[in-house]
KOLKOL-790780 format. One line per field, with one value per residue: chain; x, y negated, z of N, C-alpha, C, O in turn. Coordinates in nm, 4 decimals. Layout:
mol = A:...
npx = X:...
npy = Y:...
npz = Z:...
capx = X:...
capy = Y:...
capz = Z:...
cpx = X:...
cpy = Y:...
cpz = Z:...
opx = X:...
opy = Y:...
opz = Z:...
END
This chain:
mol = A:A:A:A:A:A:A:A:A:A:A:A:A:A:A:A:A:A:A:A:A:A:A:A:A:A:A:A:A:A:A:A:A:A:A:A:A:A:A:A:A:A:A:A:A:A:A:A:A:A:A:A:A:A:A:A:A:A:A:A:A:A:A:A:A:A:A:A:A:A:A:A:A:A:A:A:A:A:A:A:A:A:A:A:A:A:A:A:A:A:A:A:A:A:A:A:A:A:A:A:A:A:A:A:A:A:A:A:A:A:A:A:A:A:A:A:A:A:A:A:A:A:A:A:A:A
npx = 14.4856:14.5124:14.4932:14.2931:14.0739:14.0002:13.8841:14.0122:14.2033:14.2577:14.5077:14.7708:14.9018:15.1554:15.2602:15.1032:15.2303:15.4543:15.4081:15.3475:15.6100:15.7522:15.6428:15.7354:15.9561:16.0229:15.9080:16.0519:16.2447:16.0617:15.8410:15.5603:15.3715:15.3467:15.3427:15.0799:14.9521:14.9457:14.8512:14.5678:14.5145:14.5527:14.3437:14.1226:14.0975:14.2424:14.4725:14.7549:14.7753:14.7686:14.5783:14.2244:14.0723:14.3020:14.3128:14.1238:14.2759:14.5325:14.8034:15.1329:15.4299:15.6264:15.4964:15.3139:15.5497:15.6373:15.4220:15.4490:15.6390:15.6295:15.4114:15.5620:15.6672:15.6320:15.6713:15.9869:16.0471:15.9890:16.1881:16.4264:16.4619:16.4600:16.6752:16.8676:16.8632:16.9422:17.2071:17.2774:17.4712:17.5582:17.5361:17.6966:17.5888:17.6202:17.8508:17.7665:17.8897:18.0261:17.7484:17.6642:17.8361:17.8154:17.5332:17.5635:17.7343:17.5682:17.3010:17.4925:17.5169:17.2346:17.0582:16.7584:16.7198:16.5883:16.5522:16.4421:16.3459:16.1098:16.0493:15.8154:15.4577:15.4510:15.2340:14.9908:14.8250:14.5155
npy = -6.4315:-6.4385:-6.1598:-6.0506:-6.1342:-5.9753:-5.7003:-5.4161:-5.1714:-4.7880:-4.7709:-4.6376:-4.7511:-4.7807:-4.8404:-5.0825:-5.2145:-5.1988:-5.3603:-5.6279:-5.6866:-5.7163:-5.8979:-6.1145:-6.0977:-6.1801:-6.4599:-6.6274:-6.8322:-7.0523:-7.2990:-7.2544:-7.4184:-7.5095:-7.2184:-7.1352:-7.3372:-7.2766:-6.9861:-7.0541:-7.2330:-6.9963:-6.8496:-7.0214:-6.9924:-7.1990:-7.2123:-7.2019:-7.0621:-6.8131:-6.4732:-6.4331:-6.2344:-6.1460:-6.2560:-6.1751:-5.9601:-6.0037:-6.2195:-6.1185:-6.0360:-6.2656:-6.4230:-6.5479:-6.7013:-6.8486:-6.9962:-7.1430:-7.2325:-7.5139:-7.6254:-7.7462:-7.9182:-8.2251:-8.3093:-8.2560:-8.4196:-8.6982:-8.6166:-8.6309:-8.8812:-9.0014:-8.8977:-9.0549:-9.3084:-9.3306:-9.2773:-9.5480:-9.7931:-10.0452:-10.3634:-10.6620:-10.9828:-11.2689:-11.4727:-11.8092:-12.0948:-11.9653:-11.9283:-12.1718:-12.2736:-12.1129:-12.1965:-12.4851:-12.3979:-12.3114:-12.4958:-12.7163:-12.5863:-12.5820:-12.4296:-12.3839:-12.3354:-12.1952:-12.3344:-12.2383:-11.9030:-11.6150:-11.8521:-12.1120:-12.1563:-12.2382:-12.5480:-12.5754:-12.7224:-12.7576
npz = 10.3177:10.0373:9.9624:10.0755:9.9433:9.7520:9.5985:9.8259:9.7371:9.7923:9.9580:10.1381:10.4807:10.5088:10.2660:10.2419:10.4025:10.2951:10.0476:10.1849:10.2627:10.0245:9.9323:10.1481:10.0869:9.8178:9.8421:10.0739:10.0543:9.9887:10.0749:10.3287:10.2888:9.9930:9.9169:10.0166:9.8350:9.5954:9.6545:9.6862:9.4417:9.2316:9.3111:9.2683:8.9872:8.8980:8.7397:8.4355:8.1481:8.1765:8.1248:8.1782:8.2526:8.4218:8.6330:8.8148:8.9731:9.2545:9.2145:9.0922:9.2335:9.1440:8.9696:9.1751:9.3138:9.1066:9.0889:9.3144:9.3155:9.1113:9.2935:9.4711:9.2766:9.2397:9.5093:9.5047:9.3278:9.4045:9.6283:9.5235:9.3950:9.6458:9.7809:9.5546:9.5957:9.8474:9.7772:9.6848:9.6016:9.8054:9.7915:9.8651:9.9661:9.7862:9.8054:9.9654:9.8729:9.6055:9.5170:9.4405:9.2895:9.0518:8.9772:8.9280:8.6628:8.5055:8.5117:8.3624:8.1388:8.0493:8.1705:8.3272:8.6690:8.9604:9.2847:9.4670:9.5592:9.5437:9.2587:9.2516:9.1314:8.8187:8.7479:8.4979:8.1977:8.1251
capx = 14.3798:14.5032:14.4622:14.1849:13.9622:13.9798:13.8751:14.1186:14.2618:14.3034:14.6510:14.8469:14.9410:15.2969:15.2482:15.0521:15.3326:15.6237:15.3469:15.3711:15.7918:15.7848:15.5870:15.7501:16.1531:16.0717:15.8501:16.0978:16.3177:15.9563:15.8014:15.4050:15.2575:15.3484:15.2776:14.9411:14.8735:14.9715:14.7181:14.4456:14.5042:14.5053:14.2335:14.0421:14.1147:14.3570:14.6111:14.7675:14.8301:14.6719:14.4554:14.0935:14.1052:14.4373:14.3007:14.0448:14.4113:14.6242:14.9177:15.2329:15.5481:15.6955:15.4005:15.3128:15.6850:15.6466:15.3033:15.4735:15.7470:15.5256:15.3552:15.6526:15.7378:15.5778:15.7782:16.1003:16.0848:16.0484:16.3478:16.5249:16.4004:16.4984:16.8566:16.9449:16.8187:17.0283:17.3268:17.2609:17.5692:17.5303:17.6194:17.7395:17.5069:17.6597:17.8597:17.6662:17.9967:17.9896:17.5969:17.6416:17.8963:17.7293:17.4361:17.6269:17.7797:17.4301:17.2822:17.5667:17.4588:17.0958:16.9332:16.7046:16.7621:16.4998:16.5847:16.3745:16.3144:16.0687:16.0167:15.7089:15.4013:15.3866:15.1129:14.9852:14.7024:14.4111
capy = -6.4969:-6.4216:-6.0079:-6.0442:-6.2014:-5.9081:-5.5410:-5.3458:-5.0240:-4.7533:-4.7589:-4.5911:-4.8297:-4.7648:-4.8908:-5.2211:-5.3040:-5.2348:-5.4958:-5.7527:-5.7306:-5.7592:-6.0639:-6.2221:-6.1436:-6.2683:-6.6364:-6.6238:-6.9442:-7.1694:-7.3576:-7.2143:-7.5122:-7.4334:-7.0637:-7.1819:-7.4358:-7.1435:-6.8669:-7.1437:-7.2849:-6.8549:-6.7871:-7.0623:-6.9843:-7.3108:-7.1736:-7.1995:-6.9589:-6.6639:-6.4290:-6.5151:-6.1167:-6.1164:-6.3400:-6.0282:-5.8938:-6.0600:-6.2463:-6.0666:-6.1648:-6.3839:-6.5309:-6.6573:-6.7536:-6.9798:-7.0987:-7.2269:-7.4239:-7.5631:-7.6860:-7.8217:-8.0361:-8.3678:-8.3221:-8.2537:-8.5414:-8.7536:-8.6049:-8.6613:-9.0626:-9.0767:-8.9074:-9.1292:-9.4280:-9.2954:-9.2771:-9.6321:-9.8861:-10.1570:-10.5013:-10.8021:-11.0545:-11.3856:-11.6453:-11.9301:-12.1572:-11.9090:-11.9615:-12.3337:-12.3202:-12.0938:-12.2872:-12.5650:-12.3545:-12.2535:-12.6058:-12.7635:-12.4836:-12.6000:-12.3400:-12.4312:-12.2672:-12.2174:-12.4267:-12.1630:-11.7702:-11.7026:-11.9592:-12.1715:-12.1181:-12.3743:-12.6228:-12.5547:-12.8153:-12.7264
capz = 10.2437:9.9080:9.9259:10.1209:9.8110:9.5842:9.6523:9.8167:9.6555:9.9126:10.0136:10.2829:10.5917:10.4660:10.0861:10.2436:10.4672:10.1701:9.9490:10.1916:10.2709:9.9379:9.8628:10.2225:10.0479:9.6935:9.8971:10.1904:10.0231:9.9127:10.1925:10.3552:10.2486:9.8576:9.9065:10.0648:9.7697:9.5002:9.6617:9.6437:9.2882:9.1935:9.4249:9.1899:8.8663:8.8481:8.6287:8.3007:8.0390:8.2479:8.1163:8.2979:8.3470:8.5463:8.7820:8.9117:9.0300:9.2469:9.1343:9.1306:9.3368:9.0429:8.9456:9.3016:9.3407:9.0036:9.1267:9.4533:9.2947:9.0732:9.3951:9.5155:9.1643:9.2770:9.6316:9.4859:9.2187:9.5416:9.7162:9.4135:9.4381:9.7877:9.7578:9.4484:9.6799:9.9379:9.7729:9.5917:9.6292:9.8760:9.6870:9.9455:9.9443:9.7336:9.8857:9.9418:9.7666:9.4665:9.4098:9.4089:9.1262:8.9224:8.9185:8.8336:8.5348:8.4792:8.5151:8.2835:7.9889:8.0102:8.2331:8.4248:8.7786:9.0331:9.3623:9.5932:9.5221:9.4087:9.1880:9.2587:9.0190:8.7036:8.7173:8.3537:8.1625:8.1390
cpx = 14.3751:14.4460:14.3122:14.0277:13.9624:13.9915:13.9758:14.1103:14.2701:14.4748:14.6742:14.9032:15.1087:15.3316:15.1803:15.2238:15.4439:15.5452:15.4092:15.5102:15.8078:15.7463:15.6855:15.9229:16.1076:16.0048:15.9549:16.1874:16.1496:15.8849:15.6127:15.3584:15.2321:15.2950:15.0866:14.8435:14.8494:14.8733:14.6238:14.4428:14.4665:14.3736:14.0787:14.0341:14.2354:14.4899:14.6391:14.8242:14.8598:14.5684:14.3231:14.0753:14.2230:14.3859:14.1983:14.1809:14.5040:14.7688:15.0161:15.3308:15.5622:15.6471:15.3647:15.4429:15.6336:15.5669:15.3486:15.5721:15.6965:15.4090:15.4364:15.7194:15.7504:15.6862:15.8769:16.1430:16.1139:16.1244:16.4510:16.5837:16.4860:16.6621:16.8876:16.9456:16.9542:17.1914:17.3491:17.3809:17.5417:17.5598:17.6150:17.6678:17.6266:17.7185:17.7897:17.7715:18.0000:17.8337:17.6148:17.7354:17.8694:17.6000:17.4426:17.6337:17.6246:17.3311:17.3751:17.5251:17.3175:17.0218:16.8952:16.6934:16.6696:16.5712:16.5342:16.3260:16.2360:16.0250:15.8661:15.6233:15.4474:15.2414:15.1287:14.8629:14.6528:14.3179
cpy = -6.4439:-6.2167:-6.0081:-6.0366:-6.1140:-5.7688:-5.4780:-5.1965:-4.9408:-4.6911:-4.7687:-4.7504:-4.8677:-4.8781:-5.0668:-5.2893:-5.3319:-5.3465:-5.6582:-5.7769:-5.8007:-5.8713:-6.1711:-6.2409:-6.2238:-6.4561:-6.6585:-6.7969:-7.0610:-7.1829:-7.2728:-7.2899:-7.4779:-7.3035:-7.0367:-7.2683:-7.3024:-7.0452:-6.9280:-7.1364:-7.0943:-6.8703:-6.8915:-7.0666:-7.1360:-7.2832:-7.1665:-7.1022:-6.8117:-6.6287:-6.4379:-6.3307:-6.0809:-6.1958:-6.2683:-5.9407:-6.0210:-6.0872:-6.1398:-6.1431:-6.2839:-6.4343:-6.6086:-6.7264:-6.8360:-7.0640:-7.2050:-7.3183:-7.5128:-7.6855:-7.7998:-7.9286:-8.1775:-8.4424:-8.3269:-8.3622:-8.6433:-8.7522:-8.6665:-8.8236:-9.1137:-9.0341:-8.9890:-9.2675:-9.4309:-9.3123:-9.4211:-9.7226:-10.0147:-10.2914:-10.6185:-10.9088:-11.2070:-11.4714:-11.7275:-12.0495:-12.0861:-11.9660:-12.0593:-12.3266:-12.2105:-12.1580:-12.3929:-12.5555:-12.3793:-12.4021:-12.7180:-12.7358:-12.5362:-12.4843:-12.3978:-12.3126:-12.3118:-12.2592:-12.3039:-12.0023:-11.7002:-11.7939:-12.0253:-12.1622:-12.2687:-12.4213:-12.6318:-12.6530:-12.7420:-12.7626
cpz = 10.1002:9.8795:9.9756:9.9895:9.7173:9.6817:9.6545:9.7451:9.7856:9.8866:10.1689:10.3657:10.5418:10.3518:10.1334:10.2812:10.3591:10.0624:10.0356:10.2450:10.1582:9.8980:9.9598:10.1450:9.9040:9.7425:9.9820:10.1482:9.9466:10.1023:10.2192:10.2681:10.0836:9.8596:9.9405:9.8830:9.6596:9.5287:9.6232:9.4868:9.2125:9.2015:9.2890:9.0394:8.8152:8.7884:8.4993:8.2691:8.0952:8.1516:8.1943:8.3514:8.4474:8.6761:8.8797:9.0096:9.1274:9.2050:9.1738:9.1564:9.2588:8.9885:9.0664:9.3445:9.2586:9.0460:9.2142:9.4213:9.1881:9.1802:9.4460:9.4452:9.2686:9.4039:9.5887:9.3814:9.3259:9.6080:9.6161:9.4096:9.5350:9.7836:9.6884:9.5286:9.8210:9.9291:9.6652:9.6488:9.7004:9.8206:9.8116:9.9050:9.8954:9.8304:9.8488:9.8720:9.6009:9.4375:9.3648:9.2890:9.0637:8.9036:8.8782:8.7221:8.4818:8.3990:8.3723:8.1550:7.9677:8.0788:8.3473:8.5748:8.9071:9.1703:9.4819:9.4982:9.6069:9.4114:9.2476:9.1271:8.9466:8.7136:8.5315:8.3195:8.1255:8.0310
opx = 14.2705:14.3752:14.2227:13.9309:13.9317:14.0598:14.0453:14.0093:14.2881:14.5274:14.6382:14.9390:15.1588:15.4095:15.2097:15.2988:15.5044:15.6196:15.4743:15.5335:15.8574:15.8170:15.7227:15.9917:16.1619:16.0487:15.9675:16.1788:16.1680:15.8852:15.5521:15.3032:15.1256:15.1918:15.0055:14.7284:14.7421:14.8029:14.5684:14.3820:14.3623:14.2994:13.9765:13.9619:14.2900:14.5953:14.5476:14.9125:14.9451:14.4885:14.3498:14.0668:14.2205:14.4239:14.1892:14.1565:14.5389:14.8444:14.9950:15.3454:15.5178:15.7088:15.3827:15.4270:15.5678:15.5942:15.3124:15.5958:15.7567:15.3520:15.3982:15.7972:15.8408:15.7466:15.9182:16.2611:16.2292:16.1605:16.5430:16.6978:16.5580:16.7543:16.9757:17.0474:17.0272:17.2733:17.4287:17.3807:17.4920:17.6829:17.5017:17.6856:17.7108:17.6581:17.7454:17.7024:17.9787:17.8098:17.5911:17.6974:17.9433:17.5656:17.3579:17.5821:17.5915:17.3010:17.3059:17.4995:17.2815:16.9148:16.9613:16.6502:16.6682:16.6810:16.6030:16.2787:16.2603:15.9679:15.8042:15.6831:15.4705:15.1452:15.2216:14.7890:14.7099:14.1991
opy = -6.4102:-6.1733:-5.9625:-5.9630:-6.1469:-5.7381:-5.4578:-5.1348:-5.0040:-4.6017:-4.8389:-4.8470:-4.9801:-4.9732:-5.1625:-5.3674:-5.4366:-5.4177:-5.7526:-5.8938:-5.9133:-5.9436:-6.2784:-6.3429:-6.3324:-6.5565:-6.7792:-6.8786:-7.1364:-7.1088:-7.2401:-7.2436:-7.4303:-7.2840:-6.9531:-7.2564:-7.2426:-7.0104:-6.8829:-7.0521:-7.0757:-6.9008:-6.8393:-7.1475:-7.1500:-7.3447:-7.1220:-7.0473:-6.7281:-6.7078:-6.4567:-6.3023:-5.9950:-6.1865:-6.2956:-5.8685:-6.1237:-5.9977:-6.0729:-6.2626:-6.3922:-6.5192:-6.7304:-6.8206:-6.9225:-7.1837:-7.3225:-7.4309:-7.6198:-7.7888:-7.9158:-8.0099:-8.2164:-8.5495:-8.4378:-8.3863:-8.6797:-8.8544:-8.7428:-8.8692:-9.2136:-9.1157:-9.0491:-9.3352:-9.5209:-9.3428:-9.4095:-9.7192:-10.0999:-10.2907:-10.6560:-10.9356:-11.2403:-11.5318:-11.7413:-12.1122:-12.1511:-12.0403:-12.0716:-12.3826:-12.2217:-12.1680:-12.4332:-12.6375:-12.4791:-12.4138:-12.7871:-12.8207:-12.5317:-12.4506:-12.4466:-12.1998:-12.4262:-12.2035:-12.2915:-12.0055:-11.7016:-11.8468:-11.9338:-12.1594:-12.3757:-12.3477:-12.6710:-12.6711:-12.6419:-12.7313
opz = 10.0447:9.7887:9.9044:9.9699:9.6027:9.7793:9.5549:9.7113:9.8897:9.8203:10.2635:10.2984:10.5465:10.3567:10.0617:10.2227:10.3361:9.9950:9.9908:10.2756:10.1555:9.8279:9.9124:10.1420:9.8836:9.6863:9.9619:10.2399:9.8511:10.2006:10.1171:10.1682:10.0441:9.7954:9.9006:9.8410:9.6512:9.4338:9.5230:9.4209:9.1497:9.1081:9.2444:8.9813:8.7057:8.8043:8.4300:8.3352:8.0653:8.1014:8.3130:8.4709:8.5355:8.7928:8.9994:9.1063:9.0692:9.1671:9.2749:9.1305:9.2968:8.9242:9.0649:9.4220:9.3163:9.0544:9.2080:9.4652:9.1974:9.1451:9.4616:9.4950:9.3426:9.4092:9.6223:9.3566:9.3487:9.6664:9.6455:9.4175:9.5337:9.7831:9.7499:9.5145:9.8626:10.0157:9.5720:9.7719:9.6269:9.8195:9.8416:9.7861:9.9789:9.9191:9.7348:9.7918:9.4986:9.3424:9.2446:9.1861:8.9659:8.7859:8.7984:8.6462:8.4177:8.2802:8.2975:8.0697:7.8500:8.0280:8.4389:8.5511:8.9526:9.1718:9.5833:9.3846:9.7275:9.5068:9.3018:9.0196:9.0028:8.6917:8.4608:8.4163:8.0821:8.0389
END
């Protein structure tokens, strides 16, 4: 898709194939879908701090590499989310003898301590 969109050069059969080894070893560790989103966003001028003439050329390897993890931010902030979630500490749910005497304590001090969770709204005047 992406070579396709811009006038080819004539090059030997040889010279295409060593272009696209080369683009598949430096993408070979970024997922299609990124490498997919990355030709697009090119393909439309969606890029920062490009010349608006470079974009008559396609990208080179290490610019479509950056493009694609770039693609992949959003996803990998999410993995990030879900591992930390993953590895989050389980906490034992309260004895039901402990709650009652801290809400005692609680109760004793002057706090008022909701009976049911959550709380029930406040009837407020009007």
């Amino acid at each position: 898709m992406l070579f396709t969109s811009y006038p080819a050069a004539a090059v030997s059969d040889d010279t295409a194939k060593t272009r696209i080894k080369t683009y598949l070893e430096a993408l070979s560790d970024r997922p299609a879908w990124a490498i997919k989103r990355a030709a697009e966003r090119w393909l439309k001028g969606d890029v920062s701090g490009v010349d608006r003439k470079t974009l008559d050329f396609p990208p080179s390897t290490a610019r479509l590499r950056e493009l694609a993890t770039e693609c992949m931010s959003p996803v990998n902030l999410e993995l990030a989310a879900l591992q930390k979630l993953t590895r989050a500490k389980v906490v034992k749910p309260i004895d039901p003898e402990e709650r009652r005497r801290a809400i005692e304590r609680l109760t004793r001090n002057g706090v008022v301590v909701p009976t049911e969770w959550p709380p029930a709204a406040t009837a407020t005047a009007a």
